[in-house]
C-alpha positions in Angstrom: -12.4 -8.8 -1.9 -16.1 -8.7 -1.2 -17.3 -5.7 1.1 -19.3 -8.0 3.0 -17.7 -8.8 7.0 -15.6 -11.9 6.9 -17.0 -12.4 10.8 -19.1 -15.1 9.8 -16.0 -16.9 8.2 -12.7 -15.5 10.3 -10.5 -18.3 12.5 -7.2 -17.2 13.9 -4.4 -17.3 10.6 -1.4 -19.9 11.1 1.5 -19.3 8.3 0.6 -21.8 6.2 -2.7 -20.4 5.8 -1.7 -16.9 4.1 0.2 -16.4 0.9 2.3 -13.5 0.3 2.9 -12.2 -3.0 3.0 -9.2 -5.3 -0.1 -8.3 -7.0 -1.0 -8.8 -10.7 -3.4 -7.2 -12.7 -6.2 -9.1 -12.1 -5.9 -8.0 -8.6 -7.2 -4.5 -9.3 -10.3 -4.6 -7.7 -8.8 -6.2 -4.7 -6.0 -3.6 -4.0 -8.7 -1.1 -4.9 -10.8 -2.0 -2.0 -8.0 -2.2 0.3 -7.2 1.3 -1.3 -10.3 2.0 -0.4 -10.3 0.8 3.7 -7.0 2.7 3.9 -8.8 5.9 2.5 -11.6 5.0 5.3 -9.7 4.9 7.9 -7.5 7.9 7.5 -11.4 10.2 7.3 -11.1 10.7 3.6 -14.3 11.5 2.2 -15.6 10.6 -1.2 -14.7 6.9 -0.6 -17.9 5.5 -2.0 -17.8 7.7 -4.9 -17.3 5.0 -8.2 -15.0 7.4 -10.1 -11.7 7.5 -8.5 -12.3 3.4 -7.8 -12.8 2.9 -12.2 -9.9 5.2 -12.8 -7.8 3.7 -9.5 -8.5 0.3 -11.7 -7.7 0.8 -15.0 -4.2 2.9 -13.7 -3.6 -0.1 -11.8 -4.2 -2.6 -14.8 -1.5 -0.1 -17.1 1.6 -0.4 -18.6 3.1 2.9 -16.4 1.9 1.3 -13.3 3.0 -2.3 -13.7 6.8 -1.1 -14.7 6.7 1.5 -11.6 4.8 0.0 -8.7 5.1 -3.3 -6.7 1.5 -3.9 -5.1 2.3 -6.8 -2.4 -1.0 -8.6 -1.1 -1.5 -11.5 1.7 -4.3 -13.9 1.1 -6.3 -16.8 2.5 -8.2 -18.9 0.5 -8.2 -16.4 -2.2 -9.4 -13.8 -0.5 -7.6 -10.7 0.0 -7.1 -9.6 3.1 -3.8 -7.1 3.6 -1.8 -5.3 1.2 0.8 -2.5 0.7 1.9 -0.7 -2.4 5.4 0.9 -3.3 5.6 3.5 -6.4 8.5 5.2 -8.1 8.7 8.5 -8.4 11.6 10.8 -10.0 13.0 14.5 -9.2 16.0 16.3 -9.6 18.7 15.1 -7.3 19.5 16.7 -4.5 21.7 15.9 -1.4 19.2 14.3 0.4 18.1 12.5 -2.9 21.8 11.7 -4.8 20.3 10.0 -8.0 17.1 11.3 -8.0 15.2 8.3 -7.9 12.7 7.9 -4.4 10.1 5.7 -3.3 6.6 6.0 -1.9 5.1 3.4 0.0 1.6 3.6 0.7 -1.6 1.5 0.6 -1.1 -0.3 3.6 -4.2 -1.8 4.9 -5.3 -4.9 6.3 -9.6 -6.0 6.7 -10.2 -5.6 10.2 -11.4 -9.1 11.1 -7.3 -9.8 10.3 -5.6 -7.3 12.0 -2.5 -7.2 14.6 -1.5 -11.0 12.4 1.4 -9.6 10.9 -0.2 -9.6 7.4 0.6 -5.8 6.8 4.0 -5.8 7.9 4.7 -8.9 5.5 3.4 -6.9 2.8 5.3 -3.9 3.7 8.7 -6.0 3.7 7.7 -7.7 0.5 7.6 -3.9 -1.2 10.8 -2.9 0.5 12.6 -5.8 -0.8 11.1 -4.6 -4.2 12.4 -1.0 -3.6 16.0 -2.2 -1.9 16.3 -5.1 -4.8 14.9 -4.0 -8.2 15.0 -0.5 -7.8 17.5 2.2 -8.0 15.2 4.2 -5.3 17.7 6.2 -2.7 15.0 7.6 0.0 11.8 6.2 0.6 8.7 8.2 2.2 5.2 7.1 3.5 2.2 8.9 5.5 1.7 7.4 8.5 -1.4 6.9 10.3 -1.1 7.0 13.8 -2.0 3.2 14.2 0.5 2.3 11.6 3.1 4.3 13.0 4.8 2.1 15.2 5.6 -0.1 12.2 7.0 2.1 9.7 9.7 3.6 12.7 10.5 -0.7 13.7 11.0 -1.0 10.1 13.2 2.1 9.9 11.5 5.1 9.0 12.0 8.3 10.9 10.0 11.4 11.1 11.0 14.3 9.2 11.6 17.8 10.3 9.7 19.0 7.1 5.8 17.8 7.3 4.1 17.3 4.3 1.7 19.9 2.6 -0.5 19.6 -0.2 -2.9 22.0 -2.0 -5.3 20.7 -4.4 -5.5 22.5 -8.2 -9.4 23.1 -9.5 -10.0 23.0 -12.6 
């Protein structure tokens, strides 16, 4: 997906125009970029830094990720223009979390010249029917923006009464 704007290029999407489908490994650099919008839009900063994009690339492109993520994209003419991304992770189980085995969904972006077409909830559904279908994943989390919100609760996710926290390790 170039960086460019598609402005110059955009006309309104009809259904036979996109293709759905789960990303292969030639598709790094695309979901990358996308990786990258999402990061953009949520005030990450860093996002231009080349680092994390090589290392987001050749994670992407290995063994580990291709047996535990599904990386769904929607395209037009070959170019890129939504995806979303589900990943496997594993803990103890718990009663919240019977066998262990949960889902993250994340990823979810869609170039702005594209937006509000449905091409992010397609994705979405394609890496839920992933999760639901070929995984053994119980619970399923994400973290929402507040313009992508209104999505993930239609689709069935609920807010939880335990927020998320993070702390970041230096070394």
């Amino acid at each position: 997906m170039s960086r460019r704007s598609r402005s110059a290029d955009h006309r309104p999407l009809t259904p036979g125009d996109v293709v759905v489908r789960r990303a292969a490994p030639a598709d790094a650099e695309a979901v990358i970029e996308l990786r990258a919008l999402m990061f953009s839009a949520m005030g990450v900063a860093g996002v231009d830094a080349p680092g994390w994009r090589e290392a987001a690339v050749r994670w992407f492109q290995g063994e580990p990720a291709q047996r535990h993520t599904c990386a769904v994209i929607a395209e037009r003419d070959g170019q890129v223009l939504a995806g979303a991304m589900g990943s496997l992770r594993t803990e103890m189980p718990s009663p919240l979390n019977p066998n262990g085995v949960s889902g993250l969904l994340s990823n979810v972006a869609t170039v702005p010249d594209a937006r509000r077409q449905g091409l992010a909830r397609a994705c979405v559904i394609g890496v839920l029917d992933w999760f639901q279908h070929e995984t053994e994943a119980s619970t399923l989390e994400l973290f929402a923006t507040g313009e992508g919100a209104g999505l993930y609760e239609h689709l069935g996710f609920a807010v939880t009464a335990w927020p998320a926290m993070r702390m970041r390790l230096t070394r």
